[in-house]
One Martini backbone bead per residue (centre of mass of N, CA, C, O) as a GRO file, in nm:
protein
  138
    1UNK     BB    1  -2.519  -0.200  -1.079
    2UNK     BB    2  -2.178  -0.094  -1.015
    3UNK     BB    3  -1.898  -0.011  -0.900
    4UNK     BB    4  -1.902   0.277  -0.942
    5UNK     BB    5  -2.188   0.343  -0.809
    6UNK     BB    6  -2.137   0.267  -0.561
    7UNK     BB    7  -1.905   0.483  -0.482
    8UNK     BB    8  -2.078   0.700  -0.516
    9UNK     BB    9  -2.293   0.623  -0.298
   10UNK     BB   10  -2.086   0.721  -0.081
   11UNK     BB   11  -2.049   0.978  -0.136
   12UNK     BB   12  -2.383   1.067  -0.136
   13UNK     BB   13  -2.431   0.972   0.193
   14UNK     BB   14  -2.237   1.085   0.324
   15UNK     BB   15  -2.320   1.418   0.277
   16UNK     BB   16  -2.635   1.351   0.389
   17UNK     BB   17  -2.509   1.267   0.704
   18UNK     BB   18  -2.370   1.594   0.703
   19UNK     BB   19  -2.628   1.759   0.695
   20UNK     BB   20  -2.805   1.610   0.910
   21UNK     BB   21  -2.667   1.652   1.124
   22UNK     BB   22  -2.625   1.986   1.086
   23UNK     BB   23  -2.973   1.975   1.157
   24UNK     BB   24  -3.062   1.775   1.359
   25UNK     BB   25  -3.105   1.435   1.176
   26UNK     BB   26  -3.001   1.146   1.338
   27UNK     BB   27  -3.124   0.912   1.217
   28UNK     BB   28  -3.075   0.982   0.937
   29UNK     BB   29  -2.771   0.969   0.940
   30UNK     BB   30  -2.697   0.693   1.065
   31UNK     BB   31  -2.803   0.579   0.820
   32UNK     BB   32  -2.663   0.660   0.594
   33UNK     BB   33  -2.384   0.564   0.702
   34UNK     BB   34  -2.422   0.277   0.725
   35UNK     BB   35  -2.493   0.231   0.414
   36UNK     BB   36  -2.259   0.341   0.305
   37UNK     BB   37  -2.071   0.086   0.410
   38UNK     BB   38  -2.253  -0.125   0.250
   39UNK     BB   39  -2.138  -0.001  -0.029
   40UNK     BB   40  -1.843  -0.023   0.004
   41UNK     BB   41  -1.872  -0.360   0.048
   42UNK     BB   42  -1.980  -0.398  -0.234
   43UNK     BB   43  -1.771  -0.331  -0.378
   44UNK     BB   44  -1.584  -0.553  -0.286
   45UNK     BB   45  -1.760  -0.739  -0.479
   46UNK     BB   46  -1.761  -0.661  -0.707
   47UNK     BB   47  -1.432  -0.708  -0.813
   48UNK     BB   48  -1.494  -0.976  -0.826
   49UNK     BB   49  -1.664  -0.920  -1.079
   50UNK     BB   50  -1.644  -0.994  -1.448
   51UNK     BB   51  -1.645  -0.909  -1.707
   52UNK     BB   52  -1.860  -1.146  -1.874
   53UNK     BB   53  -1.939  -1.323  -1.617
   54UNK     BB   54  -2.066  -1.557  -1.454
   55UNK     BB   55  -2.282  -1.537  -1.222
   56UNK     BB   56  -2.239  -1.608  -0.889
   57UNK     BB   57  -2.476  -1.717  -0.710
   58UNK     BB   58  -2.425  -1.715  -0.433
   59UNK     BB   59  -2.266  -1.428  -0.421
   60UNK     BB   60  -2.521  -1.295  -0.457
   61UNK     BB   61  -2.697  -1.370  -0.226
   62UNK     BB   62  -2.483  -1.267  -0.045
   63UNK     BB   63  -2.508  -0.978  -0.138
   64UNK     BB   64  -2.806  -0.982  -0.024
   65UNK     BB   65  -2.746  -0.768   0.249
   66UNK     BB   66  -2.698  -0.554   0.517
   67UNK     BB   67  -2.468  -0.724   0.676
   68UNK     BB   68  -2.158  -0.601   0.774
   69UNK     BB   69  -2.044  -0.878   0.833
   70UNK     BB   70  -2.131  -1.062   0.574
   71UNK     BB   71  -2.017  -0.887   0.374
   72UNK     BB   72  -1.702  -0.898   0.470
   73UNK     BB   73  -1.702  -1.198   0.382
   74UNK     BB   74  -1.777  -1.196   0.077
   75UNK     BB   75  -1.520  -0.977   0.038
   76UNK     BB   76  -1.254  -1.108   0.183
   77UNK     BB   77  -1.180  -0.980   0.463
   78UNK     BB   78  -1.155  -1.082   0.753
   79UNK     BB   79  -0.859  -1.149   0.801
   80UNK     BB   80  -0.806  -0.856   0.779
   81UNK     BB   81  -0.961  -0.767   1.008
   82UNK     BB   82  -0.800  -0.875   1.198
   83UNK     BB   83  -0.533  -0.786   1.178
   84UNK     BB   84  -0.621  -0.478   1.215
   85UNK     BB   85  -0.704  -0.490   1.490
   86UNK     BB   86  -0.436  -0.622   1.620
   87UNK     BB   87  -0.281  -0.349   1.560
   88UNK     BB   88  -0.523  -0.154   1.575
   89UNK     BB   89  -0.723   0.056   1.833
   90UNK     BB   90  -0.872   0.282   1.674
   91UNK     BB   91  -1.010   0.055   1.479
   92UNK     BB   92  -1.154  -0.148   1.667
   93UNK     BB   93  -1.380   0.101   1.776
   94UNK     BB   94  -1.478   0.132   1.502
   95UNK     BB   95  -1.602  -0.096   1.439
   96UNK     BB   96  -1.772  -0.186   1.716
   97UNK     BB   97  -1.978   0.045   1.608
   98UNK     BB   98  -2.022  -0.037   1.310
   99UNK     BB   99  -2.107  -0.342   1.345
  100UNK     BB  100  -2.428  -0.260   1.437
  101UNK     BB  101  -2.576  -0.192   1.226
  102UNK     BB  102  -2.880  -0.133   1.061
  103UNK     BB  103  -3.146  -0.118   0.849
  104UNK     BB  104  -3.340  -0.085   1.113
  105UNK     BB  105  -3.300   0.220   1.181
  106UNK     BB  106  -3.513   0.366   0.992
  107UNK     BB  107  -3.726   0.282   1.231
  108UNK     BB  108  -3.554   0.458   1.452
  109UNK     BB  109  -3.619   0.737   1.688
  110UNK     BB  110  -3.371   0.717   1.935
  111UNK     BB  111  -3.126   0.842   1.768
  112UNK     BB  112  -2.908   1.020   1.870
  113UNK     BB  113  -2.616   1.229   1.879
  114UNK     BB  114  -2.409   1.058   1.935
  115UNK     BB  115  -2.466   0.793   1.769
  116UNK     BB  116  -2.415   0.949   1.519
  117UNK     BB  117  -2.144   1.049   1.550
  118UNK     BB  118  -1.987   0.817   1.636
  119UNK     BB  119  -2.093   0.649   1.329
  120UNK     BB  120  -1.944   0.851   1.168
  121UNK     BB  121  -1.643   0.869   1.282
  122UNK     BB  122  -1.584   0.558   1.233
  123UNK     BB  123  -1.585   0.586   0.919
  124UNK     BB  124  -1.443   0.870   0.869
  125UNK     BB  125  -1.156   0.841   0.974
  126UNK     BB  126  -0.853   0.889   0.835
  127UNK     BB  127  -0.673   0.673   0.997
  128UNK     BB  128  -0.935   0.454   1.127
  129UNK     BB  129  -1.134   0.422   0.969
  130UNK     BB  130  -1.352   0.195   0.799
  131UNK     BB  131  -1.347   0.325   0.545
  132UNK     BB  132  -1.059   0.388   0.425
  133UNK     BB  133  -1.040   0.080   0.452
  134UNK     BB  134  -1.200  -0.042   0.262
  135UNK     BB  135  -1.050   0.134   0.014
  136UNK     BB  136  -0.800  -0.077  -0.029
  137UNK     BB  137  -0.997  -0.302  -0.161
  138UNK     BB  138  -1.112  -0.137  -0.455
   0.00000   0.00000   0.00000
């Protein structure tokens, strides 16, 4: 898996959370948007590391995890996060959402149709959503 690789896989999370939602399958939904934003998060570890040097065993280590917090750290994005919550006001709320997420919602049958739009529109939001920002350093 590399970084082209975890890309396409955002955007093929996002479109089966969008079909997902639209057939009224919010638990399935809900797990796939934020699996989607745990490999945005993972781009951007890929891109620290250069082809042909020696994987730093600590990194790898680190970036197998599913929690979005904990990835946001390895990413070396905490400080940008700061700075962007204290800036933006509709990214606040929308982080405040998605950093609940956990790869352990697949296990959950009671995500309702609210909890599913909510973590959909806080990835997806143009212009403040965690995507969008997340994306910016790809």
């Amino acid at each position: 898996m590399n970084k082209s690789d975890l890309e396409k896989l955002v955007e093929i999370r996002l479109l089966e959370a969008e079909t997902l939602l639209k057939s009224g399958s919010f638990q399935g939904a809900y797990y796939l948007v934020g699996y989607s934003l745990e490999c945005a998060l993972k781009v951007c570890i890929a891109k620290q590391v250069n082809q042909y040097d020696f994987p730093n065993k600590q990194l790898a280590n680190q970036s197998h995890t599913h929690n979005l917090t904990e990835l946001l750290g390895v990413a070396g994005l905490k400080q940008k996060l700061s700075e962007k919550v204290k800036a933006d006001t509709e990214f606040k709320l929308n982080w405040a959402v998605a950093k609940d997420w956990s790869e352990t919602s697949r296990y959950e049958c009671n995500i309702d149709k609210k909890k599913a739009i909510d973590l959909f529109n806080a990835v997806t939001e143009i212009n403040s959503g965690v995507l969008a920002w997340v994306k910016t350093y790809w």
